[in-house]
C-alpha positions as CSV (number, residue, x, y, z in Angstrom):
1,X,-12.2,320.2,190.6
2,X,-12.8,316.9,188.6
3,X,-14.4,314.2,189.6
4,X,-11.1,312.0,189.4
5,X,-9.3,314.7,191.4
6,X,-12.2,314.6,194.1
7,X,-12.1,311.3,194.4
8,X,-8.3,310.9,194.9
9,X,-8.7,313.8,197.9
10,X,-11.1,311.9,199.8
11,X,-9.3,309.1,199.4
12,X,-6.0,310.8,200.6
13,X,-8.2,312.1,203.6
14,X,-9.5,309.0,204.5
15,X,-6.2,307.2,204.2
16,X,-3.9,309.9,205.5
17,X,-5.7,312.7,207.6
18,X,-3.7,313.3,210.4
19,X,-0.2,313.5,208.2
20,X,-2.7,315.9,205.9
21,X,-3.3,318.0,208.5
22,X,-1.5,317.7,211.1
23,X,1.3,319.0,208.6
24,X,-1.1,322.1,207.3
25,X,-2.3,322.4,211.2
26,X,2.1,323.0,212.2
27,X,2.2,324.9,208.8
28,X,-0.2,327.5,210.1
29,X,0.8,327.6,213.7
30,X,4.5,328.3,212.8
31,X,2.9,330.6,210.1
32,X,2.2,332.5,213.3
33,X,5.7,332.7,214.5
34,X,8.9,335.0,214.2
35,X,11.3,332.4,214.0
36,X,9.3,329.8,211.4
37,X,12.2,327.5,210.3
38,X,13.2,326.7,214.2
39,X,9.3,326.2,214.8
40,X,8.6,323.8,211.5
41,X,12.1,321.7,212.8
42,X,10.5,321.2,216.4
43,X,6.8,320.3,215.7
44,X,7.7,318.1,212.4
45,X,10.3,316.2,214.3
46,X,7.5,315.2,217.1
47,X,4.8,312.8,216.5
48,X,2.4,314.3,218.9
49,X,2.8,317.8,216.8
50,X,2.3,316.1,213.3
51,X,-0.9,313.8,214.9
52,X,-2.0,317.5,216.6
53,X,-5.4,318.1,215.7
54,X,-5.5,321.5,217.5
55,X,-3.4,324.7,217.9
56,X,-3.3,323.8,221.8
57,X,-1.6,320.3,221.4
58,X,1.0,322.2,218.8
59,X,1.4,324.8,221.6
60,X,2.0,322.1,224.3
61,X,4.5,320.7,222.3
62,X,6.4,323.6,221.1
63,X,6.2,324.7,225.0
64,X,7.3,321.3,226.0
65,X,10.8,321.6,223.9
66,X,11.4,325.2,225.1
67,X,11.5,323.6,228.7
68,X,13.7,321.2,227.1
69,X,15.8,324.1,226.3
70,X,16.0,325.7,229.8
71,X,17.1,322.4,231.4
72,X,19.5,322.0,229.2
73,X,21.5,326.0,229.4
74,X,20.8,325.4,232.8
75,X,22.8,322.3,232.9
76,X,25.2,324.1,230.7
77,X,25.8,326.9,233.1
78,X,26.1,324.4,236.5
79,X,28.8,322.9,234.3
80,X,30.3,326.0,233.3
81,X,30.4,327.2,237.0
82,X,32.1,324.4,238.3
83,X,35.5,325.3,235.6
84,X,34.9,329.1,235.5
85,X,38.4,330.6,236.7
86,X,37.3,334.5,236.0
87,X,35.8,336.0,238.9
88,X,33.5,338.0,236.4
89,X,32.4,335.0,234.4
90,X,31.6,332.6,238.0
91,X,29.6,335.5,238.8
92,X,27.6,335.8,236.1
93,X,27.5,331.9,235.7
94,X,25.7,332.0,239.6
95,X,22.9,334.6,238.2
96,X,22.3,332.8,235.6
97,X,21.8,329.4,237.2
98,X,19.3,331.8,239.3
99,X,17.4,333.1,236.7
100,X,17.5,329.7,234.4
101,X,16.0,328.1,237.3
102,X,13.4,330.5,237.7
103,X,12.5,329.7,234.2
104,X,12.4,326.7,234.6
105,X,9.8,326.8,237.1
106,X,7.8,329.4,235.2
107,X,8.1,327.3,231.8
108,X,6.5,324.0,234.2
109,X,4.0,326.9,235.5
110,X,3.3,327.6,231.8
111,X,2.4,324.1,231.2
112,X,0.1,323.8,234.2
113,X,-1.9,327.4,232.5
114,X,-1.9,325.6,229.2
115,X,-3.6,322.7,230.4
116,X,-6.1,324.5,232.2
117,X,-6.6,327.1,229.1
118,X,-5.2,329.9,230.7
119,X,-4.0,331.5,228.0
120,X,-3.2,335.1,229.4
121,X,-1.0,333.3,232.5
122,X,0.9,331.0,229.6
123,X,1.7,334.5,228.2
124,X,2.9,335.7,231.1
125,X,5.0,333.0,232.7
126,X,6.6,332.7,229.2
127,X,7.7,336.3,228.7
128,X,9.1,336.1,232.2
129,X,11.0,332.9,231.5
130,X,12.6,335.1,228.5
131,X,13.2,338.1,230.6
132,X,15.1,335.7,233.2
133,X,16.9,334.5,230.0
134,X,18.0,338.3,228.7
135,X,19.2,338.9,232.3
136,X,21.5,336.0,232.2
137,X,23.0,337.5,229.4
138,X,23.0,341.0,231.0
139,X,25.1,339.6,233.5
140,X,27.5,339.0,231.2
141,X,27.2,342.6,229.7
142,X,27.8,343.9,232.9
143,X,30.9,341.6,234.0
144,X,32.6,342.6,230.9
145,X,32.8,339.1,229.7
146,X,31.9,337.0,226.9
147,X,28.7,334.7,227.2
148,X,29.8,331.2,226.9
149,X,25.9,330.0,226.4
150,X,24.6,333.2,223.9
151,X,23.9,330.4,221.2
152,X,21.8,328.2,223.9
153,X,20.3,331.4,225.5
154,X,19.5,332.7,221.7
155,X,17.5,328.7,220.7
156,X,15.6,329.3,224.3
157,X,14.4,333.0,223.5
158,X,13.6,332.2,219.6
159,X,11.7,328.9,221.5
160,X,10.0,330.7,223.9
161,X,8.8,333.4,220.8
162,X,7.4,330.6,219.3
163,X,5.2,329.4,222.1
164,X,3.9,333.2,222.5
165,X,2.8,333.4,219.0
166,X,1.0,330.3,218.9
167,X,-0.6,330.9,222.1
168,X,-1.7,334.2,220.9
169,X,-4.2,332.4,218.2
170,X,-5.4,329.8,220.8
């Protein structure tokens, strides 16, 4: 490297290091996931994740939109319930609003174990946030009808893959 070309990268660090690497810091965390274009949208659309300045805040916040996620199919399906005329869909509408709000509580439970740096519980609580999601959509497998949330239940799983992976470098 020149000396001209040194000189301009220190200067870009000093005037601009979070945006310098709080950009390469989501680069590399979503380098981590399955579903990287979902995962770059989320973190670069949230100051906290582009002023991150570890792998655990970008974890926080990708977790923190994934219960974003789960609140919101969950509202989706009390909606739904409340205008369901097929005896197969308003039963598979009532699991669901089960097993959305038990991931709810085991997304908030995640957040509690990331806090404390309980990795191995994050992992846990997450993967049985996304178990409760695919038996949502089981339900509607087994009542013969169509899903009304797949898309939403999809965003939450793809979310939820996200948070795994980067937990799985913290």
């Amino acid at each position: 490297m020149n000396p001209i070309s040194s000189l301009v990268f220190v200067l870009l660090l000093t005037v601009f290091p979070t945006q310098i690497f709080g950009q390469n810091l989501i680069d590399q965390a979503c380098g981590y996931t399955s579903y990287k274009s979902l995962c770059q949208s989320t973190l670069q659309s949230d100051s906290e994740a582009k002023s991150a300045k570890d792998l655990q805040t970008i974890a926080k916040v990708a977790l923190k939109y994934t219960a974003a996620k789960a609140q919101a199919v969950n509202a989706e399906v009390t909606k739904l319930q409340g205008s369901a005329k097929d005896e197969g869909l308003k039963e598979a509408l009532t699991d669901c609003a089960e097993n959305y709000g038990d991931a709810i509580d085991q997304i908030q439970s995640s957040t509690t174990a990331l806090g404390s740096k309980k990795y191995n519980d994050v992992k846990t609580w997450v993967s049985a946030a996304m178990n409760d999601a695919a038996s949502c959509e089981q339900g509607f497998q087994d009542q013969s009808v169509k899903s009304p949330i797949a898309s939403l239940s999809t965003a939450f799983t793809q979310l939820s893959s996200n948070v795994l992976a980067i937990t799985n470098h913290l």
